[in-house]
MARTOR-367150 format. One record per atom (N, C-alpha, C, CB): residue in one letter; atom name; y, x, z. Coordinates in steps of 0.05 Angstrom, whole numbers. Glycine has a CB too. Layout:
<sites>
SITE_A_CA_Y_X_Z .
...
</sites>
This chain:
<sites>
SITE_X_N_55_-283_-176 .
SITE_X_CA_39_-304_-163 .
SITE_X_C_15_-290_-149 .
SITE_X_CB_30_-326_-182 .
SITE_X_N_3_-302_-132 .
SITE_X_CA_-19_-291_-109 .
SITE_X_C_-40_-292_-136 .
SITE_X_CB_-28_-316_-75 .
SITE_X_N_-54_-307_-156 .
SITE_X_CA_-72_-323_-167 .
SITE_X_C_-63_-290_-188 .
SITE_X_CB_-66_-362_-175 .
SITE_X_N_-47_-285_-200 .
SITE_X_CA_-37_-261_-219 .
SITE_X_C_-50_-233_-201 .
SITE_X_CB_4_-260_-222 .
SITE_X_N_-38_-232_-182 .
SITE_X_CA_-34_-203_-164 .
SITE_X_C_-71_-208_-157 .
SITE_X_CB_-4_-204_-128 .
SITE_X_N_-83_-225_-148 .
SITE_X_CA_-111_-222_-150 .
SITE_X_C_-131_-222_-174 .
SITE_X_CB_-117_-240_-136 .
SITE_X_N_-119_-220_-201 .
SITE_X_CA_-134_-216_-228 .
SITE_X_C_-132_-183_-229 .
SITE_X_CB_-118_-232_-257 .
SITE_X_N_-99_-177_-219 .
SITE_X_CA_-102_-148_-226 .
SITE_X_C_-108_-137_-214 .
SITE_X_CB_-88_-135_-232 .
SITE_X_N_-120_-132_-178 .
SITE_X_CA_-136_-123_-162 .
SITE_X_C_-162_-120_-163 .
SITE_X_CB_-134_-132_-147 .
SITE_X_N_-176_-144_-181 .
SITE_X_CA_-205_-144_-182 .
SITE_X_C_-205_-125_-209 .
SITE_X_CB_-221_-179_-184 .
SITE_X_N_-186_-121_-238 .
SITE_X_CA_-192_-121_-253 .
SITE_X_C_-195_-84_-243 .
SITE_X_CB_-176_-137_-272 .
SITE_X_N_-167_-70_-228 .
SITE_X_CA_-159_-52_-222 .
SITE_X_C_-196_-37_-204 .
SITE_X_CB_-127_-61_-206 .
SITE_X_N_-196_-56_-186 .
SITE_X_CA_-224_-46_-169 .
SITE_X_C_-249_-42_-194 .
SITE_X_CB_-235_-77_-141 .
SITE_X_N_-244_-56_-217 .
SITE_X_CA_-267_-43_-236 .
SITE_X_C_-267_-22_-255 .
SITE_X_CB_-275_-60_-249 .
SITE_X_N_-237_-16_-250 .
SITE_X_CA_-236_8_-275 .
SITE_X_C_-239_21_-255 .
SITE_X_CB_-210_16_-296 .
SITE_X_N_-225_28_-230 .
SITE_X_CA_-234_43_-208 .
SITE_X_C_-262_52_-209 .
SITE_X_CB_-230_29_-186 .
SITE_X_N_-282_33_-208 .
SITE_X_CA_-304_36_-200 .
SITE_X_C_-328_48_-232 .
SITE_X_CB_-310_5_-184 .
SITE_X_N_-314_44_-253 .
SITE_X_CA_-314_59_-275 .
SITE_X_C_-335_34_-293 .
SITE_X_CB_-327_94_-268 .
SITE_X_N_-336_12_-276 .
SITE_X_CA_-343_-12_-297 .
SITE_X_C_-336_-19_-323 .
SITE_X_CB_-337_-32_-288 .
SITE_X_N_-347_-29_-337 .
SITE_X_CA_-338_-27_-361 .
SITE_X_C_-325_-57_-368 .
SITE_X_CB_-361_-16_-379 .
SITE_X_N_-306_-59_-375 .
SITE_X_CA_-285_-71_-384 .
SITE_X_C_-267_-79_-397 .
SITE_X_CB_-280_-71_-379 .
SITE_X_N_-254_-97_-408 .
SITE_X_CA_-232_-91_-435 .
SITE_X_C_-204_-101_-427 .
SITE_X_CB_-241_-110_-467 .
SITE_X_N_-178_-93_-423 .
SITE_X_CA_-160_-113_-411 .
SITE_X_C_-138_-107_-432 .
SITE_X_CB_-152_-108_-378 .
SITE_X_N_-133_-133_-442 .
SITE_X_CA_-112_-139_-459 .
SITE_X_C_-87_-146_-444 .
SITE_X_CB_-121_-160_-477 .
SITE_X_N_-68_-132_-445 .
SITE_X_CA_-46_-138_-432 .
SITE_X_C_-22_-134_-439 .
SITE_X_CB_-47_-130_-415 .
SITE_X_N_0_-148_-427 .
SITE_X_CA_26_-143_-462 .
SITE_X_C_36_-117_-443 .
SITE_X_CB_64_-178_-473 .
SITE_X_N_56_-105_-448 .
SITE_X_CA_64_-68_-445 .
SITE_X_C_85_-76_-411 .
SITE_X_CB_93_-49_-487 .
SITE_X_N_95_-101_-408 .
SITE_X_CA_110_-105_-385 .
SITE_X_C_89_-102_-361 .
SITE_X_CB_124_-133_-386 .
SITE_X_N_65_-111_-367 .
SITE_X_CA_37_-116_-344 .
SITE_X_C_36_-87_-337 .
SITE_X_CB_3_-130_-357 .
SITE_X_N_31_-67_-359 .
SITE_X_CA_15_-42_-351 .
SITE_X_C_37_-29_-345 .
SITE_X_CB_-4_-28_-371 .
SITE_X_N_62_-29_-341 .
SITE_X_CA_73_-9_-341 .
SITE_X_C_94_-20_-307 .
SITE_X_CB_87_-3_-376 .
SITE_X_N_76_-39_-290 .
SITE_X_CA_89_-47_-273 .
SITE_X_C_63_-35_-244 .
SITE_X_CB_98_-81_-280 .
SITE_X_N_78_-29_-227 .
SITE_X_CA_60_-1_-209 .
SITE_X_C_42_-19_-196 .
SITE_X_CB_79_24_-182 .
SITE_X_N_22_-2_-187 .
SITE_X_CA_-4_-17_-172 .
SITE_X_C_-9_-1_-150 .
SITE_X_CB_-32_-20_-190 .
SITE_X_N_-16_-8_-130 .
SITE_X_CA_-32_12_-103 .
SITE_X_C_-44_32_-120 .
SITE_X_CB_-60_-5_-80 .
SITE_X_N_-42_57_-101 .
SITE_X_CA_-59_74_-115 .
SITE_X_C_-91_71_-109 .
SITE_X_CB_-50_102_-110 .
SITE_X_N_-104_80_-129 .
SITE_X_CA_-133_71_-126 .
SITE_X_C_-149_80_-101 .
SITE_X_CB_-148_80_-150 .
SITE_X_N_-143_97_-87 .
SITE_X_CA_-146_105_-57 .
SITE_X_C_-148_79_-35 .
SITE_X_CB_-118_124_-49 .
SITE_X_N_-122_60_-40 .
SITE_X_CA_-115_36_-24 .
SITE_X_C_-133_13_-37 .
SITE_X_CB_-80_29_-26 .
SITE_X_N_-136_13_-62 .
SITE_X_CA_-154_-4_-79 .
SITE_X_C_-176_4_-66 .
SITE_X_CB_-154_-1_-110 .
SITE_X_N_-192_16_-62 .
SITE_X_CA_-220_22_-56 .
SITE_X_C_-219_23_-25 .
SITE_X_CB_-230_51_-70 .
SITE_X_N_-208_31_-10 .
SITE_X_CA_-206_18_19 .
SITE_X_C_-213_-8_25 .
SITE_X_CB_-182_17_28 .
SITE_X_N_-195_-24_3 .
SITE_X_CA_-195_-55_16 .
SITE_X_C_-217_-71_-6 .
SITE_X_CB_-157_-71_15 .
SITE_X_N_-243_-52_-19 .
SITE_X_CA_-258_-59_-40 .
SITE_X_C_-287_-67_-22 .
SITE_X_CB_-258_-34_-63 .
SITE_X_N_-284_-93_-16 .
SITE_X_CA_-319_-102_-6 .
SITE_X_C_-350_-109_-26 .
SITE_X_CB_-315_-133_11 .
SITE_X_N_-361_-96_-28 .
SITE_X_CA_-385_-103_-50 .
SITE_X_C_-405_-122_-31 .
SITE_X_CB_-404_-70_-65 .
SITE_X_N_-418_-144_-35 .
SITE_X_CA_-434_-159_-23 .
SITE_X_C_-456_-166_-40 .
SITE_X_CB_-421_-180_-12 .
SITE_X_N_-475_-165_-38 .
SITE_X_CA_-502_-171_-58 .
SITE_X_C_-519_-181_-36 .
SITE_X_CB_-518_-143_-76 .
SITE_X_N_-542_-202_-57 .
SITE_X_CA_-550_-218_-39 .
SITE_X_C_-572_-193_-27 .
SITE_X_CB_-562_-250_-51 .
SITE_X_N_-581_-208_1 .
SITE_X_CA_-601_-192_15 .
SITE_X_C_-586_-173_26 .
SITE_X_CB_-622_-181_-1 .
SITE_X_N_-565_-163_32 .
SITE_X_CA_-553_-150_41 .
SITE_X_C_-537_-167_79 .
SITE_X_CB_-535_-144_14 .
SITE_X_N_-542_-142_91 .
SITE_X_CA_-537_-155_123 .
SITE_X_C_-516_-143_130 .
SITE_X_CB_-560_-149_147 .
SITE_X_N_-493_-162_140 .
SITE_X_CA_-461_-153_138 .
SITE_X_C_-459_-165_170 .
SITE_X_CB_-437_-172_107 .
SITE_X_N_-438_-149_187 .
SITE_X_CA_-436_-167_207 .
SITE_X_C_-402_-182_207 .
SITE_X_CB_-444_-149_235 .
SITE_X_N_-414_-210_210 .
SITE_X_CA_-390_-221_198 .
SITE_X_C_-358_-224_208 .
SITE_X_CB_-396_-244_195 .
SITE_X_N_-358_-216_239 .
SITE_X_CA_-343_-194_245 .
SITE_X_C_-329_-179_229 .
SITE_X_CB_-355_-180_255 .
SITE_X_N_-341_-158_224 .
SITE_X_CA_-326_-139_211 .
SITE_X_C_-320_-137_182 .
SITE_X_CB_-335_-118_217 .
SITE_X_N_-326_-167_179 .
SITE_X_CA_-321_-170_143 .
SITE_X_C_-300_-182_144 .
SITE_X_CB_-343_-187_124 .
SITE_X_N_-297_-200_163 .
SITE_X_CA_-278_-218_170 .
SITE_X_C_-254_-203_181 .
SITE_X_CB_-289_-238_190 .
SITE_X_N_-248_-180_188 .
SITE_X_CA_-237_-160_201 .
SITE_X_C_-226_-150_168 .
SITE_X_CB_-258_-140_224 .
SITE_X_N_-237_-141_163 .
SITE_X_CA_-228_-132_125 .
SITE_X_C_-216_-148_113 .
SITE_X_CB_-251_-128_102 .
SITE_X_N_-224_-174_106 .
SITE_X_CA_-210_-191_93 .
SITE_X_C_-180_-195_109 .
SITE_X_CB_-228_-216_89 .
SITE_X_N_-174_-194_134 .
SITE_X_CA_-152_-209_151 .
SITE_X_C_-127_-171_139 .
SITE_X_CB_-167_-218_203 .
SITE_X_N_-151_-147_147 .
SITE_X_CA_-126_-127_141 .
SITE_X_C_-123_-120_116 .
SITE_X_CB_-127_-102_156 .
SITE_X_N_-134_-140_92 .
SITE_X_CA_-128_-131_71 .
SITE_X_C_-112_-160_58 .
SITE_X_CB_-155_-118_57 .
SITE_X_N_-104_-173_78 .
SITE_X_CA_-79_-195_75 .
SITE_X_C_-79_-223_76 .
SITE_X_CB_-68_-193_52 .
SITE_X_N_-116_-223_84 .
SITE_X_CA_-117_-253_76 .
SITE_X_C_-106_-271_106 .
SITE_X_CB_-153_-261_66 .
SITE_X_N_-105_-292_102 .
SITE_X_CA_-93_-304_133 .
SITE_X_C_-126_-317_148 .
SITE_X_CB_-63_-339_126 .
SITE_X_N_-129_-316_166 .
SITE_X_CA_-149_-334_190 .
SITE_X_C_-136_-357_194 .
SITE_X_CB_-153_-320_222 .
SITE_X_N_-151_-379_171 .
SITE_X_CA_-152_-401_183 .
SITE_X_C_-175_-425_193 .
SITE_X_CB_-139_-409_169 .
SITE_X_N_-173_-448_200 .
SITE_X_CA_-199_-467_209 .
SITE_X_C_-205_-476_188 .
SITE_X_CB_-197_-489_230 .
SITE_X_N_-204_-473_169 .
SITE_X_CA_-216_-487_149 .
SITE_X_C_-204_-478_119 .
SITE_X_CB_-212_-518_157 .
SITE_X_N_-219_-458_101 .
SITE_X_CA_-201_-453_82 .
SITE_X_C_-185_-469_50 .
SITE_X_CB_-212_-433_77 .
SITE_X_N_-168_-475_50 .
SITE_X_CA_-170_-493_31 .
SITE_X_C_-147_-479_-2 .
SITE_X_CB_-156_-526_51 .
SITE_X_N_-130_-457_4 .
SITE_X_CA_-117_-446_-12 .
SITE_X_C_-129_-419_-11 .
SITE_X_CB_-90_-449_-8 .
SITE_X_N_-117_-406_-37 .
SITE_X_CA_-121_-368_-50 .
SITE_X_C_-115_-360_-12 .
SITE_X_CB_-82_-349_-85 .
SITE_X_N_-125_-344_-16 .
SITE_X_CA_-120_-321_12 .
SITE_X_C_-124_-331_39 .
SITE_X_CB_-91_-309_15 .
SITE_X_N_-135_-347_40 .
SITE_X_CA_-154_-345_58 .
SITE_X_C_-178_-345_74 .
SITE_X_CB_-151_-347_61 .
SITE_X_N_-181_-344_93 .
SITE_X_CA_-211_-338_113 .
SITE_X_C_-213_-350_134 .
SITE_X_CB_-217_-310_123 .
SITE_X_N_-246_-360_136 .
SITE_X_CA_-245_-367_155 .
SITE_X_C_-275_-366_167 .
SITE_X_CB_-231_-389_153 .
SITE_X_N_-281_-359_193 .
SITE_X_CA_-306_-360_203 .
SITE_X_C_-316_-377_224 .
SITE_X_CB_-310_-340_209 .
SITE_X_N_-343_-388_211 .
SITE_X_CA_-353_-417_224 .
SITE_X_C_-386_-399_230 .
SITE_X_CB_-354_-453_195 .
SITE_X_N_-378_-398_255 .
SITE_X_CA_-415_-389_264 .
SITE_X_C_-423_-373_254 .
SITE_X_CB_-437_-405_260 .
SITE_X_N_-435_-375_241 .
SITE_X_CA_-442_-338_221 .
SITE_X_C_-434_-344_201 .
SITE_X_CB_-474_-323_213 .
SITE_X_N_-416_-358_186 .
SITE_X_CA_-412_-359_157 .
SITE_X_C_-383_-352_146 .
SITE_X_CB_-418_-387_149 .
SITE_X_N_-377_-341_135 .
SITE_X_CA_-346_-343_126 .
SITE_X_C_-343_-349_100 .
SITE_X_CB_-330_-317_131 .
SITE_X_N_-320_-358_103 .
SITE_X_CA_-315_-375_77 .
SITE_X_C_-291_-363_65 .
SITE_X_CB_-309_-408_83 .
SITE_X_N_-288_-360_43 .
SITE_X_CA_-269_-338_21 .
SITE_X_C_-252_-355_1 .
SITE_X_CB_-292_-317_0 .
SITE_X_N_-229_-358_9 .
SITE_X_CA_-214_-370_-20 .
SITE_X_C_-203_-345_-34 .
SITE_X_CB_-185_-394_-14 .
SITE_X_N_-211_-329_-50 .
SITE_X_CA_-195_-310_-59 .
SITE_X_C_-177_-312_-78 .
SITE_X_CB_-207_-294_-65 .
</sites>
């Protein structure tokens, strides 16, 4: 499921990133392949507040890292941009 494959991306982007973490998982989960962490960290956006992003090119990231452009987001995966704002169903 999209809702599965996005737990183990975020979980994956934090061991990556050497966060600390605990993941309990039964032996079928871990032993089923993942992007290598190269492709994980490509498509890895960090946003904190006070931070100036142009929404453009955030919106450009999210679309080549799979999400769809739509007018209004209402399901997982997608995006959409209203004036300067974009809106994230992840």
């Amino acid at each position: 499921s999209q809702e599965l494959t996005s737990k183990r991306l975020r979980t994956a982007a934090r061991l990556i990133k050497g966060e600390p973490c605990l993941v309990v998982a039964p032996i079928e989960a871990v032993m089923q392949r993942m992007a290598p962490p190269s492709v994980i960290s490509a498509f890895t956006q960090t946003v904190r507040t006070g931070m100036v992003i142009e929404p453009a090119s955030l919106l450009k990231k999210f679309i080549d890292a799979g999400y769809s452009r739509e007018e209004m987001c209402e399901g997982r995966g997608q995006v959409c941009l209203r004036g300067g704002c974009i809106d994230i169903f992840p």
